[in-house]
Backbone as CSV, one residue per row, in Angstrom:
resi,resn,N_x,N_y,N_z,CA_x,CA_y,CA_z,C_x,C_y,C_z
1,UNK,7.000,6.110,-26.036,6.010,5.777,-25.016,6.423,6.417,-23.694
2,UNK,5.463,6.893,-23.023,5.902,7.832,-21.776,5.602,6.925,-20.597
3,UNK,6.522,7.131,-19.636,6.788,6.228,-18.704,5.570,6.655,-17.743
4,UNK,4.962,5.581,-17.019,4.436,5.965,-15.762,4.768,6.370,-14.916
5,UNK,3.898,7.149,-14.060,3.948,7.863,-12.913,4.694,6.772,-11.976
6,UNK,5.359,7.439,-11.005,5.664,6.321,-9.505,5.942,6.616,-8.430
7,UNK,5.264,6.092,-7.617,5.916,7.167,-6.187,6.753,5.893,-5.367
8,UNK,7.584,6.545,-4.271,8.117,5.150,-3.882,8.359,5.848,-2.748
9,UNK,8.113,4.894,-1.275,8.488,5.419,-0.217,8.973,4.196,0.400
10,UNK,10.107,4.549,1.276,10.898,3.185,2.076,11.035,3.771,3.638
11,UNK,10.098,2.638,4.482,10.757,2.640,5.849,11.446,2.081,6.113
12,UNK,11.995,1.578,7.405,12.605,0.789,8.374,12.138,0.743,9.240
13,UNK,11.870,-0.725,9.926,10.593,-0.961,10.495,11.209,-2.006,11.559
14,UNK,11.298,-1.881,13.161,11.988,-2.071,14.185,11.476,-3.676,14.356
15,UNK,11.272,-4.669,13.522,10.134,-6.161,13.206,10.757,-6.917,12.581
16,UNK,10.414,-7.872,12.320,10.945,-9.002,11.592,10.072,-9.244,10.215
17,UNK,9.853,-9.842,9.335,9.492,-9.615,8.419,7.885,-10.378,8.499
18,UNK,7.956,-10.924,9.352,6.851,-12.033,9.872,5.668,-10.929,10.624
19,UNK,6.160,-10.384,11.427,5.810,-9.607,12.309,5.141,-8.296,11.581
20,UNK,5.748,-7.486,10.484,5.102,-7.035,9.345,3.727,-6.978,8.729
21,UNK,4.374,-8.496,8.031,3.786,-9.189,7.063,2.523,-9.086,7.680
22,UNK,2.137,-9.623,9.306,1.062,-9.876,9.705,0.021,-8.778,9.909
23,UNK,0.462,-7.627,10.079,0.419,-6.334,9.997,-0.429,-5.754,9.042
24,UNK,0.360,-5.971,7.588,-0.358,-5.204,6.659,-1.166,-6.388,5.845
25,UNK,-1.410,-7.468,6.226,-2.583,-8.518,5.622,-3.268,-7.821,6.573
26,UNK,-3.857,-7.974,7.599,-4.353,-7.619,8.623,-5.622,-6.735,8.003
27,UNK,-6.078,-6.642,6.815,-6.614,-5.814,6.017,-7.662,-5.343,6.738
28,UNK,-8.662,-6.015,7.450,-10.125,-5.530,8.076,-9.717,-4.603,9.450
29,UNK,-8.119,-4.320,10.040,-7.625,-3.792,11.228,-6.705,-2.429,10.508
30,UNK,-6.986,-2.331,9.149,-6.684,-0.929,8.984,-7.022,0.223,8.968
31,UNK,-8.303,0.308,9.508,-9.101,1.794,10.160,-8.147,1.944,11.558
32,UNK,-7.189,1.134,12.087,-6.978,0.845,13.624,-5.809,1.975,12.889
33,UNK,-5.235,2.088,11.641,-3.664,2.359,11.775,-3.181,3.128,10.647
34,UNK,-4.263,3.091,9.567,-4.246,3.816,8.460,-4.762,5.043,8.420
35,UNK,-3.813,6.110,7.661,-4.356,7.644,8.005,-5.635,7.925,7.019
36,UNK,-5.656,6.780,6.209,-6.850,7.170,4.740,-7.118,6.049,4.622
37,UNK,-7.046,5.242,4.816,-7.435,3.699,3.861,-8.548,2.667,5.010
38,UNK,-9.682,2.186,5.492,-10.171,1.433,5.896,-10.536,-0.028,4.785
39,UNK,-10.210,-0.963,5.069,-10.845,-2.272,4.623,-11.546,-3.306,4.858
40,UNK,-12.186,-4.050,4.086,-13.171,-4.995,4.633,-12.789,-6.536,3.721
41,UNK,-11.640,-7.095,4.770,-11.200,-8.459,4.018,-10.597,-8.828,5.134
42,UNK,-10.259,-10.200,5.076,-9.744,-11.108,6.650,-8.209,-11.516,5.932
43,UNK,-7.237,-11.857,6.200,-6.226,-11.839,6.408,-6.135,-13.025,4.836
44,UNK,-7.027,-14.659,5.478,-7.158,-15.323,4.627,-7.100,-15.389,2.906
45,UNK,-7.827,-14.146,2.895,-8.350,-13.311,1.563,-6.719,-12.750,0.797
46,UNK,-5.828,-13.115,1.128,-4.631,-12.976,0.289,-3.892,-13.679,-0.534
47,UNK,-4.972,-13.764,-1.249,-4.269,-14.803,-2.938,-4.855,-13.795,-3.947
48,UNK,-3.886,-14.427,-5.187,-4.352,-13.422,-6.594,-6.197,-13.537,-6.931
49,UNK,-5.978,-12.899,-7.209,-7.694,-12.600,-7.814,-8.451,-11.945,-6.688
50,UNK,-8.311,-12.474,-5.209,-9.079,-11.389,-4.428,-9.263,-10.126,-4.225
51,UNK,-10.259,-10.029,-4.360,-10.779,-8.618,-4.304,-11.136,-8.150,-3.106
52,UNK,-10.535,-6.962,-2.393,-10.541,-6.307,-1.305,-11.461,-4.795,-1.286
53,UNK,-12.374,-4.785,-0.464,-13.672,-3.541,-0.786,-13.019,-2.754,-0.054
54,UNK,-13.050,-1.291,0.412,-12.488,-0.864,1.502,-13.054,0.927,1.106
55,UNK,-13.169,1.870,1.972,-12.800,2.966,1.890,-11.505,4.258,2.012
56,UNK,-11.553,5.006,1.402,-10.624,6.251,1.231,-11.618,7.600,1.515
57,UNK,-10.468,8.117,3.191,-11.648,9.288,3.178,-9.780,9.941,3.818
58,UNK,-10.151,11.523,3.894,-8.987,11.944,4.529,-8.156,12.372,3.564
59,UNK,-7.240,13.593,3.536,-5.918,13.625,2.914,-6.703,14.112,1.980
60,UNK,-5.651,15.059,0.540,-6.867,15.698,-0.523,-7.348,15.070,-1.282
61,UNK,-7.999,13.587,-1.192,-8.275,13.400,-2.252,-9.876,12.925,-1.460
62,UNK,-10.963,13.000,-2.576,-12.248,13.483,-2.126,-12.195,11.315,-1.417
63,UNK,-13.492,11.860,-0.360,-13.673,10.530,-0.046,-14.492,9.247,-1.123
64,UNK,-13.818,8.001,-1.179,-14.541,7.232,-2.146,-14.189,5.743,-1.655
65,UNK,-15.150,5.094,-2.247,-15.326,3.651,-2.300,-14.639,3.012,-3.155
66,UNK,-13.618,1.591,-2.840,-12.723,1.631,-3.332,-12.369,0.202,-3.686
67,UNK,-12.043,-0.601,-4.108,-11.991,-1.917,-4.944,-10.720,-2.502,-5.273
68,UNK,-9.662,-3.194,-4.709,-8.612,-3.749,-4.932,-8.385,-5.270,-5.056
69,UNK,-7.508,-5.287,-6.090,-7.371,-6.344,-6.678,-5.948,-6.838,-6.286
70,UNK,-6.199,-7.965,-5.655,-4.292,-8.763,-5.274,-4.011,-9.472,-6.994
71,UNK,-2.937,-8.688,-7.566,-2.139,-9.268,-8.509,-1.370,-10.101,-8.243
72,UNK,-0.476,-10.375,-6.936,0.989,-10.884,-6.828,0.609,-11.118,-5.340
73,UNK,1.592,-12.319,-5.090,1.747,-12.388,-3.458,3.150,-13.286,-2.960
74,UNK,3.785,-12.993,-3.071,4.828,-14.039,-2.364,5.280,-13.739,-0.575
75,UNK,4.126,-14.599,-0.059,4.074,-13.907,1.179,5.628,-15.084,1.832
76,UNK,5.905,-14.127,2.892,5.743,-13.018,3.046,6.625,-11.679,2.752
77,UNK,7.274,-11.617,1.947,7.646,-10.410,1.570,7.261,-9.619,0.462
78,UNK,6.108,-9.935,-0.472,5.657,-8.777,-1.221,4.186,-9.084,-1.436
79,UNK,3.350,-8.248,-1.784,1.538,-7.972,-2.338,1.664,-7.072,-3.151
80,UNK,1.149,-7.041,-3.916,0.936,-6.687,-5.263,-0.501,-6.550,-5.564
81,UNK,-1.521,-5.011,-5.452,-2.843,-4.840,-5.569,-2.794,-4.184,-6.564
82,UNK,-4.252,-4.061,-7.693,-4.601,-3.032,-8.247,-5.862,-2.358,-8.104
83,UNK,-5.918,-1.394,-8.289,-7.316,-0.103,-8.087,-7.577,0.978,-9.218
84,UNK,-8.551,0.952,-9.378,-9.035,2.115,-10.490,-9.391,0.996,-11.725
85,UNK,-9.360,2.150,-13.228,-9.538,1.572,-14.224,-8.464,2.616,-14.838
86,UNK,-8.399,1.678,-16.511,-7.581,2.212,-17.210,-8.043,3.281,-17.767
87,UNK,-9.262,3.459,-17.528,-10.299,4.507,-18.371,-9.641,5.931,-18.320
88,UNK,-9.607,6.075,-16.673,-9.122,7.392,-15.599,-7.682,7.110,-15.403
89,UNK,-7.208,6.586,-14.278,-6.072,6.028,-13.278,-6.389,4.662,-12.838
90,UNK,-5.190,3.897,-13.163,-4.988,2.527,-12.607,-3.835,2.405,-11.470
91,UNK,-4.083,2.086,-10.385,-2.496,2.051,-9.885,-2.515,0.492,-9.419
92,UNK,-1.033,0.166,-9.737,-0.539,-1.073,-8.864,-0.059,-0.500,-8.259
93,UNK,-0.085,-1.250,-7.036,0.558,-0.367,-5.301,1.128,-1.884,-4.825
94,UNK,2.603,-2.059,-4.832,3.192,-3.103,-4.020,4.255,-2.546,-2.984
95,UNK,4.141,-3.429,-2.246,4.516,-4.055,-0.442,5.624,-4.985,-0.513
96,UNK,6.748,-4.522,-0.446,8.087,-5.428,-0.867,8.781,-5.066,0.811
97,UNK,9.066,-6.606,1.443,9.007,-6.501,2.692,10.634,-7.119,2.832
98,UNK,11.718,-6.739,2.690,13.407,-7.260,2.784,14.056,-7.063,4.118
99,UNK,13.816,-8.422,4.643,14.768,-8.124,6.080,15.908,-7.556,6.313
100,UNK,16.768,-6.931,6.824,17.893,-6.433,7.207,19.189,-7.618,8.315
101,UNK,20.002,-7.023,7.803,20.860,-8.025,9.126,21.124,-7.558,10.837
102,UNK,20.105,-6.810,10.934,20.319,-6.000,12.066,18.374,-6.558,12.598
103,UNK,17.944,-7.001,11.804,16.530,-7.707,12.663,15.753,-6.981,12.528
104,UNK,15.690,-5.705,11.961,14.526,-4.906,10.856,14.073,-5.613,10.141
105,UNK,13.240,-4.734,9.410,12.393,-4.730,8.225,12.736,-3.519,7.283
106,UNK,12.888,-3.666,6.166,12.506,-2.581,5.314,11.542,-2.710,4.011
107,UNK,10.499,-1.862,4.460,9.296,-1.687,3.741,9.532,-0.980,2.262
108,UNK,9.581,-1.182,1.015,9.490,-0.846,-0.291,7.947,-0.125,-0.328
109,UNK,7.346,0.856,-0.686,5.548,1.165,-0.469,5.798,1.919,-1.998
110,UNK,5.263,1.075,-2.971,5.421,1.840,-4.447,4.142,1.838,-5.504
111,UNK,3.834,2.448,-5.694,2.575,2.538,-6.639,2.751,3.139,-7.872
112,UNK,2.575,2.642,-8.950,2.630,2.673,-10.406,1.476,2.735,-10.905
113,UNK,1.183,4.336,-11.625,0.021,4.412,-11.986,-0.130,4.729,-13.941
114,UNK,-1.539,4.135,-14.172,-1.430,3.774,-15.610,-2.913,3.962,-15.954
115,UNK,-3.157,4.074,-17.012,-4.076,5.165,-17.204,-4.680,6.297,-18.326
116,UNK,-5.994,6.290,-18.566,-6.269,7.435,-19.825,-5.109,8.886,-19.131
117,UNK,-5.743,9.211,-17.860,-5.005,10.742,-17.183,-3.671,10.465,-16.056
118,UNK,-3.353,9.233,-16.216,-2.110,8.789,-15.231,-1.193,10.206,-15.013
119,UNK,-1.344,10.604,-16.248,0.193,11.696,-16.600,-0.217,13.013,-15.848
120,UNK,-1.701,13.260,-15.478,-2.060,14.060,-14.823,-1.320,14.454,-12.856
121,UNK,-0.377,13.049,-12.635,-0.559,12.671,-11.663,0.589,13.050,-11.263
122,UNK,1.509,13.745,-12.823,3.025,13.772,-12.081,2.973,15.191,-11.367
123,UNK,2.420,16.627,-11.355,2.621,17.694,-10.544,2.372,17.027,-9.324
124,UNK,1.841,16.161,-8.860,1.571,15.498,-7.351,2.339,14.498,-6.987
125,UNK,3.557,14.209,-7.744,4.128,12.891,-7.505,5.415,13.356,-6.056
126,UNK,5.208,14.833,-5.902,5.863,14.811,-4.991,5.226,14.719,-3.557
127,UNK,4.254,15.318,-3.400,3.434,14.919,-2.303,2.723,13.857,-2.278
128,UNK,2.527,13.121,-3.215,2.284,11.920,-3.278,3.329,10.818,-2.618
129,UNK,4.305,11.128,-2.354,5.654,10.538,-1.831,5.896,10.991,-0.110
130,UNK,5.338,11.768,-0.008,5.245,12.233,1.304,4.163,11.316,2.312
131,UNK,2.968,11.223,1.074,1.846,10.830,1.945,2.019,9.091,2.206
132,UNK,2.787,8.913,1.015,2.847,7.404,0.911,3.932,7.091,2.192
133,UNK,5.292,7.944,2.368,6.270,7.993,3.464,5.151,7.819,4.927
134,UNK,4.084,8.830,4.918,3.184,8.835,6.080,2.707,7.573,6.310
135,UNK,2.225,6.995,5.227,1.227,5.513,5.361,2.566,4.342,5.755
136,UNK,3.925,4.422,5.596,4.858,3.857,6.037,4.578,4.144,7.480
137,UNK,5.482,5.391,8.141,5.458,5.673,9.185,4.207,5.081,9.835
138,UNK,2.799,5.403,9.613,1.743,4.532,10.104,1.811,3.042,10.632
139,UNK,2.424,2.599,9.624,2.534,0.817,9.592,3.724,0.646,10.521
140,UNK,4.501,1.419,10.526,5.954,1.123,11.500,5.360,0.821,13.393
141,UNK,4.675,2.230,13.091,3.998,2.644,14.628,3.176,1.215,15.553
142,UNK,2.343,0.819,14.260,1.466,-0.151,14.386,1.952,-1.267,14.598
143,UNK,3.022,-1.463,14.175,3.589,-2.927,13.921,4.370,-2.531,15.303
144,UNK,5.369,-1.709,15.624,6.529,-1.369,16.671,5.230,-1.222,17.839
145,UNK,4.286,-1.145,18.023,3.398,-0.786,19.073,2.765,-2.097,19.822
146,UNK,3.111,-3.495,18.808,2.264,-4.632,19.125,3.523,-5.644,19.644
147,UNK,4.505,-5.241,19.829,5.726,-5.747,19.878,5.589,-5.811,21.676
């Protein structure tokens, strides 16, 4: 059996884990901070089964309408969404939020994708790691900016 695709990007994030956390629930204030991702959900809306509507425009992948599902939540240090179908590409994309002893944050940003064409996904798994590093850096800015 062939392993899934995965990209994984880690910041460090000048916040507390609280301070974060509040950040990336913040779901309907991510057109404010996200380089691709806009959403339409209130903070509240973070338990399993909710479903989060949102758009993807920007970056190479064509613009589309977009549908996420919270699998997991142990707030506040991890979310756990899924998007797509198994038909094409499925990805779980989790948010693993581990304080530091220095009064950081460090952000885990990992997406596991699964899938009829998942395997299509590994020539891109390196820039795929870049962009995901970007959507870190994004969230750092955002979060270090409200401080």
């Amino acid at each position: 059996m062939q392993e899934a695709p995965v990209v994984t990007a880690v910041t460090r994030i000048s916040a507390s884990v609280a301070d974060v956390w509040r950040v990336l629930v913040a779901f309907d204030q991510y057109a404010q901070w996200h380089p691709v991702l806009s959403l339409d959900a209130k903070p509240e809306q973070v338990v399993v089964g909710a479903e989060i509507p949102g758009h993807r425009s920007g970056g190479d992948a064509p613009e589309q309408d977009v549908t996420m599902r919270i699998v997991d939540v142990a707030a506040p240090r991890r979310l756990v969404w899924e998007g797509g179908s198994l038909d094409a590409i499925l990805g779980r994309h989790s948010f693993v939020l581990t304080p530091q002893s220095d009064g950081t944050t460090e952000l885990t940003d990992s997406e596991e994708f699964f899938g009829a064409v998942a395997a299509e996904l590994v020539p891109a798994l390196g820039q795929l790691t870049k962009d995901y590093a970007r959507y870190g850096a994004a969230l750092r800015a955002r979060v270090e900016g409200l401080r």
